[in-house]
Biotite code that builds the C-alpha atoms (Angstrom):
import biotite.structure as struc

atoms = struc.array([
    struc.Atom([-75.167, -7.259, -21.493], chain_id="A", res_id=1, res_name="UNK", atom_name="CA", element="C"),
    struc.Atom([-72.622, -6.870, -24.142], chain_id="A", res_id=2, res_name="UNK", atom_name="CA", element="C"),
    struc.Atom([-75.318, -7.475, -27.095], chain_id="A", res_id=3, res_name="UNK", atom_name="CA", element="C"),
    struc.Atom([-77.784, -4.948, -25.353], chain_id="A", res_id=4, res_name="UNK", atom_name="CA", element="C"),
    struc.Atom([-75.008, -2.644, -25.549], chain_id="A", res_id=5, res_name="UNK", atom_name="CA", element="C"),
    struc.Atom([-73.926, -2.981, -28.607], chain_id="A", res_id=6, res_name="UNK", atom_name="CA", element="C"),
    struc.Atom([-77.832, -2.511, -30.109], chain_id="A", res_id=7, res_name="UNK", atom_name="CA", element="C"),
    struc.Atom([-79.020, 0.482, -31.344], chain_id="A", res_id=8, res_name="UNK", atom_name="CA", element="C"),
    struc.Atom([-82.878, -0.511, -30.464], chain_id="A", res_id=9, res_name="UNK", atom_name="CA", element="C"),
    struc.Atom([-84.172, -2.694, -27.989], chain_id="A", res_id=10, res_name="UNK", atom_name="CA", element="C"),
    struc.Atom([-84.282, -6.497, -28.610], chain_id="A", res_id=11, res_name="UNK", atom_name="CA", element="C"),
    struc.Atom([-86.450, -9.855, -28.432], chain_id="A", res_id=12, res_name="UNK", atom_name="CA", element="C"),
    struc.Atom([-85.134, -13.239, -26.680], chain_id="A", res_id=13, res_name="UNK", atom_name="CA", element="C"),
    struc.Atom([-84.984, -14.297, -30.253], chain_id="A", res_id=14, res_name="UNK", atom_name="CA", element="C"),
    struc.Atom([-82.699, -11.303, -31.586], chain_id="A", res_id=15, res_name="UNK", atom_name="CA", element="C"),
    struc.Atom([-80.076, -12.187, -28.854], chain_id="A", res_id=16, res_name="UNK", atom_name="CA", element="C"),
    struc.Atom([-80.258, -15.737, -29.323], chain_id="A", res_id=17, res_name="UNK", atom_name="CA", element="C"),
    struc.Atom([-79.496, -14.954, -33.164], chain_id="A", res_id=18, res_name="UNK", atom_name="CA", element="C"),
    struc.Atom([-76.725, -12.314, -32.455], chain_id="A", res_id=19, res_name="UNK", atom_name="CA", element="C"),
    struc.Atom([-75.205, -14.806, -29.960], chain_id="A", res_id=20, res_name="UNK", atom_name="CA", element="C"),
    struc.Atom([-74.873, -17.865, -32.099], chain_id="A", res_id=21, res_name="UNK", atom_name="CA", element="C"),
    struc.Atom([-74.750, -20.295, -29.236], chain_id="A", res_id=22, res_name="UNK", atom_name="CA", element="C"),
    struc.Atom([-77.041, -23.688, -29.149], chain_id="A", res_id=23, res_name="UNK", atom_name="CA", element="C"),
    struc.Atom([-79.200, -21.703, -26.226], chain_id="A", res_id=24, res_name="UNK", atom_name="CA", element="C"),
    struc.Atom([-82.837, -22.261, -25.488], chain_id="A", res_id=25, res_name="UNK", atom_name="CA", element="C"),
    struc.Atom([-85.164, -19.091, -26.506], chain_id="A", res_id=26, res_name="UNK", atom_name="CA", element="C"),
    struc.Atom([-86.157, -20.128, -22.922], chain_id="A", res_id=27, res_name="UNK", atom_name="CA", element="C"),
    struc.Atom([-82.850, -19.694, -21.421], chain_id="A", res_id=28, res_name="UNK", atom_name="CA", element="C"),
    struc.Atom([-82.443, -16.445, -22.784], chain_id="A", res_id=29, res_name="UNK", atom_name="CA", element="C"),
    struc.Atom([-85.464, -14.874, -22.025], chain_id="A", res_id=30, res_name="UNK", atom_name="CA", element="C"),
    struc.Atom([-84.932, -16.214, -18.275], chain_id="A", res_id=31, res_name="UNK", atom_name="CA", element="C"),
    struc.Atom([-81.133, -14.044, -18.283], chain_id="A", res_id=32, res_name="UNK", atom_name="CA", element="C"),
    struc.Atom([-83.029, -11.596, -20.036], chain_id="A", res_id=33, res_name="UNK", atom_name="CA", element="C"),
    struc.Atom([-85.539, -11.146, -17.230], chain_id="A", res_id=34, res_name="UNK", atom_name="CA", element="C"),
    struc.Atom([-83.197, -11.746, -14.673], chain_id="A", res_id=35, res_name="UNK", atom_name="CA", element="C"),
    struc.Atom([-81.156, -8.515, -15.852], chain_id="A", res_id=36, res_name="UNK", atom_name="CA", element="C"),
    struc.Atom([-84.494, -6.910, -15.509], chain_id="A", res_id=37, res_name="UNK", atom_name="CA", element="C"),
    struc.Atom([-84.805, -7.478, -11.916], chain_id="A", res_id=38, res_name="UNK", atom_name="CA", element="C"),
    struc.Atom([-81.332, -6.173, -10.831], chain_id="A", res_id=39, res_name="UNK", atom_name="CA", element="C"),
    struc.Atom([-81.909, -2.800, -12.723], chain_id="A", res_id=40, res_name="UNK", atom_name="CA", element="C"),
    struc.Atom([-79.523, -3.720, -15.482], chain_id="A", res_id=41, res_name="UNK", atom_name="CA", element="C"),
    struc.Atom([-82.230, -3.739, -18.828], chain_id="A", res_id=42, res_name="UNK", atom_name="CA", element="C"),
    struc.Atom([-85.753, -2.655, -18.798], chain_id="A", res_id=43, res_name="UNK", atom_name="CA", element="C"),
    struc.Atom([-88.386, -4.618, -21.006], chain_id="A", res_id=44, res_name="UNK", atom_name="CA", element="C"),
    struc.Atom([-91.186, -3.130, -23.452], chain_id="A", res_id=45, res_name="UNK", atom_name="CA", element="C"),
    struc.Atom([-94.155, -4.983, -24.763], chain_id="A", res_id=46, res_name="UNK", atom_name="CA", element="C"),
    struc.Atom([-93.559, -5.054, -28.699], chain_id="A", res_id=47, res_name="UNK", atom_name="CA", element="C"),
    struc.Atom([-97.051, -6.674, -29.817], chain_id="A", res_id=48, res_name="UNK", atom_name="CA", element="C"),
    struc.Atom([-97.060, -10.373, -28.612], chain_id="A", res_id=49, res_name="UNK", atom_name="CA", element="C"),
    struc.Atom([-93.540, -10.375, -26.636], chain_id="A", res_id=50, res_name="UNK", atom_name="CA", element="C"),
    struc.Atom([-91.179, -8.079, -24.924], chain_id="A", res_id=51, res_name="UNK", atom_name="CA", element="C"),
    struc.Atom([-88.021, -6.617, -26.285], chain_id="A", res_id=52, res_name="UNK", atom_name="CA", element="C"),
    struc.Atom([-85.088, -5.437, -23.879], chain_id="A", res_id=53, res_name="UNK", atom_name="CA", element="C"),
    struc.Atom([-82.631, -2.733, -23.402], chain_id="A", res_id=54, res_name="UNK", atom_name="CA", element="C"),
    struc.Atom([-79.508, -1.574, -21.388], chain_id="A", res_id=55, res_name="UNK", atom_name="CA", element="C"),
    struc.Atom([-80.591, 0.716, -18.503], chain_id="A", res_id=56, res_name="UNK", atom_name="CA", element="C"),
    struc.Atom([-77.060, 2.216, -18.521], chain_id="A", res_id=57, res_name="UNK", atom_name="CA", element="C"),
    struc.Atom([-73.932, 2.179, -20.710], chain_id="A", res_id=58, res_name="UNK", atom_name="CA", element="C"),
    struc.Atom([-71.104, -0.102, -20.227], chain_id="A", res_id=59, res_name="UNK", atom_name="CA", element="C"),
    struc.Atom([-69.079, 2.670, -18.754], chain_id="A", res_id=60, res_name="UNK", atom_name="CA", element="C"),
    struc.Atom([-71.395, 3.430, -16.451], chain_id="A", res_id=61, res_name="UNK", atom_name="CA", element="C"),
    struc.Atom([-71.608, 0.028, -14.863], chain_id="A", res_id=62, res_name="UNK", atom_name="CA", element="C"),
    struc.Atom([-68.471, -0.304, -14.617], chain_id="A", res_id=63, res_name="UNK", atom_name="CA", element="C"),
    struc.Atom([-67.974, 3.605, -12.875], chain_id="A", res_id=64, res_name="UNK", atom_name="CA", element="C"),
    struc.Atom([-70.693, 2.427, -10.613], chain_id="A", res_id=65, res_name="UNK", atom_name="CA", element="C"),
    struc.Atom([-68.999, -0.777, -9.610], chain_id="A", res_id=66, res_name="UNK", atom_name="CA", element="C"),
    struc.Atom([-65.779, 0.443, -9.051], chain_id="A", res_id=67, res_name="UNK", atom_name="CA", element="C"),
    struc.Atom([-67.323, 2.745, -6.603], chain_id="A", res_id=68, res_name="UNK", atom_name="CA", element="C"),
    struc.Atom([-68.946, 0.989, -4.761], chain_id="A", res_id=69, res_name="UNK", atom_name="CA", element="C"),
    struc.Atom([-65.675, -1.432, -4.191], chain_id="A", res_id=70, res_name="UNK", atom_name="CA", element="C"),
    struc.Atom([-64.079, 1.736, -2.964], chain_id="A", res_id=71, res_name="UNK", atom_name="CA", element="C"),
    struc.Atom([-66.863, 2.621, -0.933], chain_id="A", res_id=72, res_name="UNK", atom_name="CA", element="C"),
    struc.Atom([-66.771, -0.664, 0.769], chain_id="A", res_id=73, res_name="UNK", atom_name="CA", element="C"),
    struc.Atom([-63.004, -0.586, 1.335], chain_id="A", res_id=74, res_name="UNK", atom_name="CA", element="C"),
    struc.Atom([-61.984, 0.009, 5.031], chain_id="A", res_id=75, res_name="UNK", atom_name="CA", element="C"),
    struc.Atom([-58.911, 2.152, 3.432], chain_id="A", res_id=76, res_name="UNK", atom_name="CA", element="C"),
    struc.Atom([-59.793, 3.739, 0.739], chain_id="A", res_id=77, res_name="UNK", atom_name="CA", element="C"),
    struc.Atom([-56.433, 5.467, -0.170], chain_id="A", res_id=78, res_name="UNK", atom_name="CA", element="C"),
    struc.Atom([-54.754, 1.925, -0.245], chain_id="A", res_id=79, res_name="UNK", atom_name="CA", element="C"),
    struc.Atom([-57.559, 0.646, -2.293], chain_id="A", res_id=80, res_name="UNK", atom_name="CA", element="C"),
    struc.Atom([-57.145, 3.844, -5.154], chain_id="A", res_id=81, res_name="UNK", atom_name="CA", element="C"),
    struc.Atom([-53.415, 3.292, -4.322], chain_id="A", res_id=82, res_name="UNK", atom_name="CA", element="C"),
    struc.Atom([-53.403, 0.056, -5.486], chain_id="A", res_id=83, res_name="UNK", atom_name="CA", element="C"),
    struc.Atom([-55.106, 0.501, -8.120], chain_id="A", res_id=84, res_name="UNK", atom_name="CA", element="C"),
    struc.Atom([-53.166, 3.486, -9.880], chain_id="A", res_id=85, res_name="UNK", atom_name="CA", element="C"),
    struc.Atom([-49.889, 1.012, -9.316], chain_id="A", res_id=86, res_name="UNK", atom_name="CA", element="C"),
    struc.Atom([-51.822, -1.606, -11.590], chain_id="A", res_id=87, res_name="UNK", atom_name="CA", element="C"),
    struc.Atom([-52.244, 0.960, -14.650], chain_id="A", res_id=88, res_name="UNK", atom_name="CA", element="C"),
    struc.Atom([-50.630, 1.146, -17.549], chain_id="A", res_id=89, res_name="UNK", atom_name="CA", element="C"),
    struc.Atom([-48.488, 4.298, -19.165], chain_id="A", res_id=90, res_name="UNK", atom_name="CA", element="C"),
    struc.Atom([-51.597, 5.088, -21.645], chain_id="A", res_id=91, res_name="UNK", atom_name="CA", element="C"),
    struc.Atom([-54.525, 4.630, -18.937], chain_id="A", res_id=92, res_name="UNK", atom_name="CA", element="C"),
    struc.Atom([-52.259, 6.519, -16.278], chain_id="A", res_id=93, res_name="UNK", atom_name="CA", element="C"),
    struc.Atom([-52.437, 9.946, -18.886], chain_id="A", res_id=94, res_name="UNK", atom_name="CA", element="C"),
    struc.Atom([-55.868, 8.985, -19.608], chain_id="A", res_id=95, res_name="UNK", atom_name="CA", element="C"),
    struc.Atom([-56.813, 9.208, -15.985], chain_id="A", res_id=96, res_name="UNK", atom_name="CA", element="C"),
    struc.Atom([-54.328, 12.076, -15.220], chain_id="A", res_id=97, res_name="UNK", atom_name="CA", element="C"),
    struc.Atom([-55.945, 14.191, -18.743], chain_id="A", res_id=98, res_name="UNK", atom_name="CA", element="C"),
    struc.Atom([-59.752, 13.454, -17.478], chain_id="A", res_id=99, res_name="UNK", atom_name="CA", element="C"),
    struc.Atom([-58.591, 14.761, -13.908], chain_id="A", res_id=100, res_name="UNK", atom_name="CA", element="C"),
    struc.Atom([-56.857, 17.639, -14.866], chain_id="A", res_id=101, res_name="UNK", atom_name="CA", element="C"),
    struc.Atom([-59.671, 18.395, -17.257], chain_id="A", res_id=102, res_name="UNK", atom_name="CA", element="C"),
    struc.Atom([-62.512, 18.715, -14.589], chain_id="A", res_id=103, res_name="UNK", atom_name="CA", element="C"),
    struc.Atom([-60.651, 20.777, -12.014], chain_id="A", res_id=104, res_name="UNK", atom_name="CA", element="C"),
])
């Protein structure tokens, strides 16, 4: 996911094989590649004779969306956000206080 997000245009097997400089069969890769495909997480293009993949969503919102649904699926949800606003750090504490104040 990380070299789908980091591309600016969609990409082959072969173009995330190169970017990831690992000993990985084309194979391989276009089987995670597909596989991403199938849970939503890239969407695939014909480009002449082979497909070339993309991110559905940014990494952000991945992440927004997984972190909600662990909340969600929390019996208590205040312990749950509790918790988690004990485990931040100074700078992402008045990050998150900045973006709340900012859309009430």
């Amino acid at each position: 996911m990380r070299v789908l997000w980091a591309s600016e245009e969609p990409l082959s097997p072969a173009d995330v094989r190169e970017i990831l400089a690992l000993d990985l069969a084309y194979t391989s890769v276009a089987t995670v590649l597909n596989r991403l495909c199938e849970k939503g997480l890239a969407s695939r293009q014909p480009v002449g004779r082979k497909f070339v993949y993309e991110a559905t969503s940014t990494e952000a919102d991945l992440t927004g969306q997984r972190i909600q649904a662990l909340i969600e699926a929390a019996e208590d949800r205040e312990a749950v956000l509790a918790g988690f606003l004990k485990n931040l750090n100074a700078d992402d504490e008045e990050m998150l206080r900045s973006l709340l104040e900012g859309s009430a």
